[in-house]
N, C-alpha and C positions, 0 to 999 in steps of 0.2 A: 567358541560359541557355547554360551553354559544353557544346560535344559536341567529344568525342573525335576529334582529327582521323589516322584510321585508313585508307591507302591500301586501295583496295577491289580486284579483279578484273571486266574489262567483258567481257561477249559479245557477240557478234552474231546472232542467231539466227531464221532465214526465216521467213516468216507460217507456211511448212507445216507448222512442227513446233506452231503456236499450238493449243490446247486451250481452250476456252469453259466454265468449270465456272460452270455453273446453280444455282439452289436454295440458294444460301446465304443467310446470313439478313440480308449486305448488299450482297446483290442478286446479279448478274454479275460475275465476275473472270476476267481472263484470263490465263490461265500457259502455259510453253513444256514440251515433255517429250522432251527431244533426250539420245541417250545415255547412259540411266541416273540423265541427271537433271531436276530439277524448277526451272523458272526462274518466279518468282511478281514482280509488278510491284507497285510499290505504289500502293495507292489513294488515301488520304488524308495520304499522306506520314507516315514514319517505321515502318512494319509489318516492313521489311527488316531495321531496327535492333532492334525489339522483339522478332524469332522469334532473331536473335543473341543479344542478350540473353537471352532463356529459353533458350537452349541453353548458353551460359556459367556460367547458375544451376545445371542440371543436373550439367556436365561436372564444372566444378567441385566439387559438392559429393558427386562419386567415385557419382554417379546410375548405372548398369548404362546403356551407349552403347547396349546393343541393346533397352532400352525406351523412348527418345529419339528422334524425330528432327533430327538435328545443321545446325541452318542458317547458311551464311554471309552476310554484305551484298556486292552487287556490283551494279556498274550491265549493264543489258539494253537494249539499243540506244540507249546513253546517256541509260537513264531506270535510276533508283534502287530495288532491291528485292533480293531474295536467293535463294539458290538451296540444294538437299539433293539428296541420293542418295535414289531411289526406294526407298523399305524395301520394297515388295515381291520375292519371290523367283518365279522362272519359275512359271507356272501356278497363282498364288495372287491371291488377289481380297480387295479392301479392303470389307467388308460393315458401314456405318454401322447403329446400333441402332434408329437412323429406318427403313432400309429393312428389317432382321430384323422391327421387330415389324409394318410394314407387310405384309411378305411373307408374315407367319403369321396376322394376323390383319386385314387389312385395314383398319387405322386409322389416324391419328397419335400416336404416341407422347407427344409435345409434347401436343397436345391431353386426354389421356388423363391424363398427373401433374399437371396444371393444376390439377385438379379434386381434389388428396389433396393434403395436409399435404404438406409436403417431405422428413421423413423418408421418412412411408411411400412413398410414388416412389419413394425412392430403394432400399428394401427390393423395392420391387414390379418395378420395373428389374431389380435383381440377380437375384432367384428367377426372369425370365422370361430370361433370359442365359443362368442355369443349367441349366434343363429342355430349351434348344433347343441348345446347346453343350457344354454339361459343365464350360464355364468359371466361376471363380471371381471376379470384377472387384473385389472388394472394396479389393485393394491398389491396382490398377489407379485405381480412382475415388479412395482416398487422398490419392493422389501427384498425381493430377493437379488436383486440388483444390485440394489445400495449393498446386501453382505457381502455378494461377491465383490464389490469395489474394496472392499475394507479388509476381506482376505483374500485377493488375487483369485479367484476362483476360473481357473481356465477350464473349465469343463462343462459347462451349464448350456449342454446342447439341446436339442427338440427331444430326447431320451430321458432328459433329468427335470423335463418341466410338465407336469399335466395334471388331470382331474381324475376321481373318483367315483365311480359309477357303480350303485347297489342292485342295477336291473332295474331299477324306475327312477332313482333320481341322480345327480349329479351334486359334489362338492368337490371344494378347492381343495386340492392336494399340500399337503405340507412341505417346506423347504426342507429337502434332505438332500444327501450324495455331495459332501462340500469337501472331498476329501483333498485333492488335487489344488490344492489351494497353499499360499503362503508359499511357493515357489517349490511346492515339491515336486517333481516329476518334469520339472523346467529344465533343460537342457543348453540351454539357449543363455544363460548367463552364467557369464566368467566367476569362477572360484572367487580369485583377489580382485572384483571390482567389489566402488562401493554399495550398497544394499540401495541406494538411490538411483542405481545405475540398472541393479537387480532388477528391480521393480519396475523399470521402461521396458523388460524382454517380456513381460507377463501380457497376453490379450484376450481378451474375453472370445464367449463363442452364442450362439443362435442369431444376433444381429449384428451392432456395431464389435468392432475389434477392441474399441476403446470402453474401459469399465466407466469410464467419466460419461462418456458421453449415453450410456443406457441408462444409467440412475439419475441423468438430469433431465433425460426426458419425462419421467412419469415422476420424478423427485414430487408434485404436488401432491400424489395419493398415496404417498411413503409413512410410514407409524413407528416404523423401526427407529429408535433413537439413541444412539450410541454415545457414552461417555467414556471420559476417560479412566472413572473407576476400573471399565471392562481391560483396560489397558492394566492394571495389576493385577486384575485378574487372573490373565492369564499368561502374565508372567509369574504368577506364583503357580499353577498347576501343570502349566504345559512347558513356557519356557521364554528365554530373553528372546531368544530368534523369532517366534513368531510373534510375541509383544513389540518389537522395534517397527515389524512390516506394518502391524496394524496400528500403531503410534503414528509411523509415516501417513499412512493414507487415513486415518481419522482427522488430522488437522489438515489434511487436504481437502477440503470441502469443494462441492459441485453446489 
């Protein structure tokens, strides 16, 4: 497996600035938030490489920078992972759809589409979006969709999707957290199988299990357009391994 040998950027940065983010849905991670920006460790090796690579697919394929967030790789007290600019702006607060329908209705969200077809969730998600914000997610769920389909992204739970709220009004949050993607932190496939074989243990998460089937439902309010340029892309900055996954499931079209 040859990876891209790409000099990185190292910080150094005090336990003070360390942050304990809880409630994910593998487990505890620990990140730094010093300065504007966001310094994330990797867990299972390679996450740093992966949220690169999902930002390269984006940039690349001419994605809107301000519905992205942009992550670089760099080592963090000479350990391996990547860092972004905090997309929030003064006085605005990151409101996951986990804690919105929590907060309105006292339940889990997760809990709650489990029990409906996967469409409808995902209708049912959207109409309660709409009624408590005025926001429209449809595009929003789209795009981020179709990337997870294109870099296996098994992590895109009710935690890593939501809006932005300034104390009076409400925006769409950008696609970030892609890190768990391109079969890192998969367990579930065999070393010596083929990478086609690899790629049938990966399953999505907030609705359907299947990445196909969630990007083909809203596929008509999708913008994201991905070519194959993106495909040397990021075999020249990140590596063969993850340009073969995303090769694979680019010419698999929904």
């Amino acid at each position: 497996m040859e990876r891209c040998k790409v000099s990185v950027k190292e910080f150094f940065i005090d336990d003070s600035f360390l942050v304990r983010a809880s409630g994910t849905s593998d487990g505890t991670q620990d990140k730094y938030c010093k300065d504007g920006f966001w310094f994330k460790l990797d867990r299972h090796g390679g996450e740093g490489r992966a949220e690169t690579a999902a930002s390269i697919i984006l940039k690349e394929s001419g994605f809107p920078v301000s519905q992205f967030v942009e992550y670089e790789t760099c080592l963090i007290n000479g350990k391996p992972g990547c860092c972004c600019k905090d997309f929030l702006k003064q006085n605005e607060d990151f409101i996951t759809l986990y804690r919105l329908f929590k907060n309105v209705n006292g339940r889990d969200l997760a809990a709650i589409c489990s029990k409906m077809d996967y469409d409808d969730a995902i209708e049912y998600v959207l109409s309660f979006v709409k009624l408590q914000t005025g926001l429209d997610l449809s595009e929003y769920f789209a795009n981020t969709f179709e990337l997870d389909r294109l870099i296996l992204n098994e992590d895109r739970h009710f935690n890593n999707l939501g809006v932005i709220y300034d104390g009076e009004n409400f925006r769409t949050a950008p696609i970030f957290d892609n890190g768990k993607s391109f079969l890192v932190g998969n367990k579930r496939a065999c070393e010596k199988a083929s990478l086609q074989e690899k790629v049938k243990t990966a399953y999505a998460k907030a609705f359907s299990p299947s990445f196909n089937a969630n990007a083909k439902y809203l596929q008509k309010y999708r913008s994201l357009k991905v070519n194959a340029e993106c495909v040397h892309k990021v075999r020249e900055l990140v590596g063969d391994d993850f340009a073969d996954i995303l090769s694979l499931n680019l010419f698999d079209s929904v």
